[in-house]
BALOBA-1460 file (C-alpha; in Angstrom, 3 decimals):
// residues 110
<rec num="1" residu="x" x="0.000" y="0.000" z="0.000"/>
<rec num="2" residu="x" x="1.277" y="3.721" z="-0.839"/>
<rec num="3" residu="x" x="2.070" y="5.528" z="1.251"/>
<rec num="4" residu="x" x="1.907" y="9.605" z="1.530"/>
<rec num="5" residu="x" x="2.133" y="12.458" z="3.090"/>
<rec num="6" residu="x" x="-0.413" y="15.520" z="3.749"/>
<rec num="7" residu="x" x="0.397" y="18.680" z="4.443"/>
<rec num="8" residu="x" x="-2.300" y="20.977" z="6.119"/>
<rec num="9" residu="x" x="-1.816" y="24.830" z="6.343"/>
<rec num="10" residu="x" x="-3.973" y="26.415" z="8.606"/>
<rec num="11" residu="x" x="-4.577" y="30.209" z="10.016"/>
<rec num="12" residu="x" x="-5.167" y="30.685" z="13.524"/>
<rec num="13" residu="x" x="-5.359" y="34.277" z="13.409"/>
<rec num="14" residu="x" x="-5.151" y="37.468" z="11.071"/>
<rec num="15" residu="x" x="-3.208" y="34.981" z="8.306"/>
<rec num="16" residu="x" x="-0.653" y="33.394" z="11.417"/>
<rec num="17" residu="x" x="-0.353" y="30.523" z="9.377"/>
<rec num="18" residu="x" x="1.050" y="27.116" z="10.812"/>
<rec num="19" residu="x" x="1.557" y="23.678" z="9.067"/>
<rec num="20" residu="x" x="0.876" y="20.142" z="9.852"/>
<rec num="21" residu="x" x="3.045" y="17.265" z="7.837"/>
<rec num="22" residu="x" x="1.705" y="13.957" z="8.440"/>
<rec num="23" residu="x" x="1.854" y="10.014" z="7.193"/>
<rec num="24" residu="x" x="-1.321" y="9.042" z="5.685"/>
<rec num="25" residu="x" x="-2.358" y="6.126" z="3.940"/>
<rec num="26" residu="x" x="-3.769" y="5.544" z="0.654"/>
<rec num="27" residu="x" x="-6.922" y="4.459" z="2.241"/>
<rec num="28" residu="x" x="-6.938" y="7.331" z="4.818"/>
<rec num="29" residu="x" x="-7.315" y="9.211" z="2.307"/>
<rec num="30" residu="x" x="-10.105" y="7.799" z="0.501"/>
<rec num="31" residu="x" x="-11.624" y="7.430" z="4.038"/>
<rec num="32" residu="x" x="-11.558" y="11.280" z="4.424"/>
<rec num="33" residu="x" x="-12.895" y="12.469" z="0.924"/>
<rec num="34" residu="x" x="-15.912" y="13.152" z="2.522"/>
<rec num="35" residu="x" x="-14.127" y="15.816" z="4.880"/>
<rec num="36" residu="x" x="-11.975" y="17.435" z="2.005"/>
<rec num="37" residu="x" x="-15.398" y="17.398" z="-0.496"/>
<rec num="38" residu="x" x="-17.249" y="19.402" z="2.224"/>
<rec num="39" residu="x" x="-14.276" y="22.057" z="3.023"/>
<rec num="40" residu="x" x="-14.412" y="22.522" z="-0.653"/>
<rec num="41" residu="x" x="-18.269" y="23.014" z="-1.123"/>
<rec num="42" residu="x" x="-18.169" y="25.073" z="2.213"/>
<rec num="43" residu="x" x="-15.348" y="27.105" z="0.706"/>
<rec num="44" residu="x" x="-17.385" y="27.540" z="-2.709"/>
<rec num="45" residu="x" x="-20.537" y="28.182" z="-0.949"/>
<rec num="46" residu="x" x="-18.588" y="31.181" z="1.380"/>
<rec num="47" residu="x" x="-19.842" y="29.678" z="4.441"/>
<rec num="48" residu="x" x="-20.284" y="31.065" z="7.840"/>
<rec num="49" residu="x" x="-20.425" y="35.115" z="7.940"/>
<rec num="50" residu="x" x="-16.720" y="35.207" z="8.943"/>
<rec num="51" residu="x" x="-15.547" y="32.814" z="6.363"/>
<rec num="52" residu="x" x="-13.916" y="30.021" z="8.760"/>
<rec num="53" residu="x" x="-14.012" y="26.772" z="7.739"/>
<rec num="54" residu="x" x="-12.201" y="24.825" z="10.737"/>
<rec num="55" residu="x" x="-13.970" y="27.193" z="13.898"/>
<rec num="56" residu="x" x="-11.849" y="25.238" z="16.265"/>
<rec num="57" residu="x" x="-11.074" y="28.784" z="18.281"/>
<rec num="58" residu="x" x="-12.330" y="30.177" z="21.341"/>
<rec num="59" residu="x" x="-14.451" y="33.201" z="20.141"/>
<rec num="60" residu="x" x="-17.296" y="30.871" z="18.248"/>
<rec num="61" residu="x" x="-20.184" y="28.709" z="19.033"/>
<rec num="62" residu="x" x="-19.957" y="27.367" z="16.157"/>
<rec num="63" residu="x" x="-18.698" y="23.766" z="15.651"/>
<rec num="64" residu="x" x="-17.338" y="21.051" z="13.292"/>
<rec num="65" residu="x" x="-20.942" y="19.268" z="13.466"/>
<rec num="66" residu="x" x="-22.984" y="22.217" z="13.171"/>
<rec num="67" residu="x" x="-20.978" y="23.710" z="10.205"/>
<rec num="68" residu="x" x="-20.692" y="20.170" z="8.481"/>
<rec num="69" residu="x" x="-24.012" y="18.280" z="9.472"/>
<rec num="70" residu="x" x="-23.721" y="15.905" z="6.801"/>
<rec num="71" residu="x" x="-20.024" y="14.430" z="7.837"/>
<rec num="72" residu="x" x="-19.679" y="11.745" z="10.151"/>
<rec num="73" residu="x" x="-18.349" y="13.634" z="13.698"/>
<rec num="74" residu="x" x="-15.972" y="10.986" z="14.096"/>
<rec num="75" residu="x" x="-14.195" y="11.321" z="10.993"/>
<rec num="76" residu="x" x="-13.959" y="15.041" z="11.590"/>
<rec num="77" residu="x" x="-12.675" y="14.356" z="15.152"/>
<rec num="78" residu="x" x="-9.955" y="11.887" z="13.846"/>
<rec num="79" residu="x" x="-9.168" y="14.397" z="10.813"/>
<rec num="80" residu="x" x="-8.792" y="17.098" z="13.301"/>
<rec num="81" residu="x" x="-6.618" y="15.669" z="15.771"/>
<rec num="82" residu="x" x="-4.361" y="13.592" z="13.462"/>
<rec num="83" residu="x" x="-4.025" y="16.086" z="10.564"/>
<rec num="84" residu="x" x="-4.884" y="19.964" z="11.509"/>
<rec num="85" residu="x" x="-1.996" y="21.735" z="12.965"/>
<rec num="86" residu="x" x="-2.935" y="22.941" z="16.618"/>
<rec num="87" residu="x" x="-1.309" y="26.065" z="18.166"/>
<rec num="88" residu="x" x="-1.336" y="29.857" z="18.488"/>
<rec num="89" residu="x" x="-2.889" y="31.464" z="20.885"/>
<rec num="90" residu="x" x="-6.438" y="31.558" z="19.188"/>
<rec num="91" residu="x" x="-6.573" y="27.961" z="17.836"/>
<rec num="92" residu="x" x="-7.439" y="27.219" z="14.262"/>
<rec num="93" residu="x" x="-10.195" y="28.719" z="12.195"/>
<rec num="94" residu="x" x="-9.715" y="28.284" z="8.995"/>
<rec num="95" residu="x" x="-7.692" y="25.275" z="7.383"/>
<rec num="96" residu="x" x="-5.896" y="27.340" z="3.622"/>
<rec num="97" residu="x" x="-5.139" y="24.117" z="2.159"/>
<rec num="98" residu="x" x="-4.225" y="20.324" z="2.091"/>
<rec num="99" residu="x" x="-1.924" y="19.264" z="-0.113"/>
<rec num="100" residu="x" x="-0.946" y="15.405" z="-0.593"/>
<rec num="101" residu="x" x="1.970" y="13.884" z="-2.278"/>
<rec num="102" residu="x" x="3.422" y="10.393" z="-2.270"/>
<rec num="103" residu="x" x="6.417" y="9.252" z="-0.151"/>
<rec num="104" residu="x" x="9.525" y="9.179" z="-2.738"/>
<rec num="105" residu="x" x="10.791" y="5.383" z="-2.503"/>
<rec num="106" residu="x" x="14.557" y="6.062" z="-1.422"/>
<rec num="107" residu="x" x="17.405" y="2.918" z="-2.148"/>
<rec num="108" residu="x" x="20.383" y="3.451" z="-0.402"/>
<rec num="109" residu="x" x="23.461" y="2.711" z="-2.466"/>
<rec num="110" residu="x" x="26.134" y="3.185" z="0.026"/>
């Protein structure tokens, strides 16, 4: 099975950007398309009034669940705390991008 790696950029506040790098599995991956699919359409759609699609901070009521009803809360829960950087002093509220790429088979020679 391949294996890759993700990269997640998130802001935390006023474009304080910080960056996750992760293993993930081929399957993972496909296990999560319904998390990235709904990021996208809430990105499309402009979402909530401020325009946060991860409100994991301390100045909202909002939630994963409430802003993505249709997603299993587990799988947002696992996404979150295996893949979304977390730090700053306001936590995460918007996740910029995710960006995949496949581990680079290396052969040592020497």
């Amino acid at each position: 099975m391949k294996s890759y790696e993700i990269v997640v950029t998130a802001d935390t506040n006023d474009a304080d950007y910080i960056v996750e790098t992760s293993v993930i599995t081929e399957e993972e991956l496909e296990k999560f398309k319904p998390v990235f699919d709904a990021i996208n359409k809430f990105n499309t759609d402009l979402g909530n009034k401020w325009g946060h699609n991860w409100p994991m901070h301390d100045r909202t009521d909002e939630t994963l669940e409430t802003i993505y009803p249709d997603v299993d809360p587990e799988l947002l829960s696992w996404f979150d705390e295996c893949f979304v950087p977390h730090s700053g002093e306001c936590g995460v509220h918007t996740i910029e991008s995710i960006v995949y790429y496949e581990i680079p088979v290396k052969t040592k020679l020497v």
